[in-house]
N, C-alpha and C positions, 0 to 999 in steps of 0.2 A: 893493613886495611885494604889498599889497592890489590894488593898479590891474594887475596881471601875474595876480595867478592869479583875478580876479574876467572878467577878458579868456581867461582859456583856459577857464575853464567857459564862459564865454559861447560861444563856437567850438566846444561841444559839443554845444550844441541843437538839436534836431530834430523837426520835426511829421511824427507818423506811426500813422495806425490812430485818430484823433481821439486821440490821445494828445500832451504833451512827453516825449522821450526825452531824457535827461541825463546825463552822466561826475561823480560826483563828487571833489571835487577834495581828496586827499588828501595830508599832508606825506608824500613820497615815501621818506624818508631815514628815516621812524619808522615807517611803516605796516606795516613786515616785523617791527618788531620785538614786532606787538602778539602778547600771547598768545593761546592758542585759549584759555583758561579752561573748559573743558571737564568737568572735573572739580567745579570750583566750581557751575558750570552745573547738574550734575546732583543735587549739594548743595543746594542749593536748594530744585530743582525741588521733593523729597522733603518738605520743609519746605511749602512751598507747597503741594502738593497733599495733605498731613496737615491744614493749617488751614483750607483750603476744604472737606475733608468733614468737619471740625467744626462748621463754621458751616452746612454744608446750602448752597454758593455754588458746588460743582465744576460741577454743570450751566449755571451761569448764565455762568461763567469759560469753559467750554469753546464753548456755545454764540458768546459771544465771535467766537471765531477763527473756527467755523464759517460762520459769516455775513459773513468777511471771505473765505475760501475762495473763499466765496460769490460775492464782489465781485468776486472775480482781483486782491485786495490782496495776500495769501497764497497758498502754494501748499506742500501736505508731499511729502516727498521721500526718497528713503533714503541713509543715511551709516552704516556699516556701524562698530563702533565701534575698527577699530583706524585708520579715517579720520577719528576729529572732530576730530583735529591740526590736521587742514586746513583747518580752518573756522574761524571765531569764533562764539563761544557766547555769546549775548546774555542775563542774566540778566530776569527778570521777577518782579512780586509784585503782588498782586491791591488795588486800593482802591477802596474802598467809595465810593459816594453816596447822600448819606442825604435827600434833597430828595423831598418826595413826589411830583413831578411827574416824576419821573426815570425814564426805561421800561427801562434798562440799569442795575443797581443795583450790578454789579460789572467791573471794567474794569482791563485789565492794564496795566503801566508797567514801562520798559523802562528799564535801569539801565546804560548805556552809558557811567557814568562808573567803574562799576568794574573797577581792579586789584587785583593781588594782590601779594603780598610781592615786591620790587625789580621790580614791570612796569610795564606804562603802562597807561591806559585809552586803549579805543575815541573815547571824545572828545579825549586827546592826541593821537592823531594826525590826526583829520579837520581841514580848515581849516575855520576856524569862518565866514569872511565878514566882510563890514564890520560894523563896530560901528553900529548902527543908534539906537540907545539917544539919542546927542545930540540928534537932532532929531524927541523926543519930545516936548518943549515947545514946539515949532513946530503938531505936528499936535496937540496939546490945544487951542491957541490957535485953532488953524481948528475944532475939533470945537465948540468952543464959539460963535466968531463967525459959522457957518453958520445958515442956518435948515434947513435938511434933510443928514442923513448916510446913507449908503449902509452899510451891515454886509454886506460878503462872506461868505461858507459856507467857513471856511477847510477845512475835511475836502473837499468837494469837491474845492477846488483841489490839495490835496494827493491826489488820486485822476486827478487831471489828468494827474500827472507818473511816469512810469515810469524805472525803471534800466535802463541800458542795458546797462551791462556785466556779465558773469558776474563777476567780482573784486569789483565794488560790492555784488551779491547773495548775498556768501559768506560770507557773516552771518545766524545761525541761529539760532535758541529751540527749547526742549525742551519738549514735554508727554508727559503720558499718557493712555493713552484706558482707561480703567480698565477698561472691560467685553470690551476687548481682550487687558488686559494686555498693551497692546503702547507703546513707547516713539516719543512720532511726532518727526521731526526737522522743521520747518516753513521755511524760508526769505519775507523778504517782497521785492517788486516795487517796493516803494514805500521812500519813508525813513522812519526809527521817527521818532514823534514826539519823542524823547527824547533822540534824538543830534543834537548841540547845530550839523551844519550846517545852515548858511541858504543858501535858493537867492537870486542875487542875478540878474534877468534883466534 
């Protein structure tokens, strides 16, 4: 099963536009059944954006996204609302770091393991990849016996990698732009950090 479908994502990559483009590889037979959560989504959001203008953090939250916009990580879009069936609604909720070195002091997280009463979550159905965990004490063993280690930028690399398909992109977040009062729908290009696939290349 692993060595099959870690082999068809691999047959899905492609270098293009200095980018990797990628299918990710979803259990086929669950991924219809996930809910839009739509509703919940918008529950939330309400929540969320009442506790960031209590704390004085909605500009720092929203700034956020914009700087991903920014990036071409993100990209808002319009879904008009007797369409957000058709999506999946990603929740989100804002956490703090409190480090004084820290130039982003509030940072969204992405809750990809939530269902709701008799559904699945977005991480039941995605395949998660090889368990990579056992030969963690292999690489402590070298990180120790080395006299020099190399530290990747993992955010770059994940900036590396784009979605290829419309279907893989069809997963959405809610905000509000308050001085709009208007309701944004955002889609991302990239994978949330949150939802628990691994690229295995």
């Amino acid at each position: 099963m692993d060595e099959k479908k870690v082999q068809e994502f691999r047959n899905t990559i492609f270098y293009r536009d200095d980018r990797y483009h990628v299918q990710l590889p979803w259990y086929e037979d669950k991924v219809k059944s996930a809910p839009s959560n739509h509703n919940a989504a918008l529950r939330i959001l309400e929540r969320v954006v009442k506790d960031l203008e209590k704390k004085d953090l909605y500009d720092q939250y929203l700034n956020v996204f914009r700087q991903q916009e920014d990036e071409g990580i993100i990209e808002e879009i319009t879904v008009t609302p007797e369409n957000f069936q058709n999506y999946i609604w990603i929740l989100h909720r804002p956490v703090l770091k409190l480090a004084d070195q820290t130039t982003t002091k509030v940072r969204p997280v992405f809750n990809c393991s939530y269902k709701g009463a008799n559904s699945i979550s977005l991480n039941e159905v995605a395949y998660p990849g090889v368990n990579l965990m056992g030969d963690m004490l292999e690489l402590l063993i070298r990180f120790k016996a080395n006299k020099y280690v190399l530290l990747p930028d993992i955010r770059k690399a994940f900036l590396m990698i784009r979605l290829e398909l419309e279907k893989d992109r069809n997963r959405l977040f809610l905000f509000k732009e308050r001085r709009q009062l208007a309701l944004l729908q955002i889609l991302y290009h990239l994978i949330q950090f949150q939802c628990k696939l691994k690229l295995c290349f």
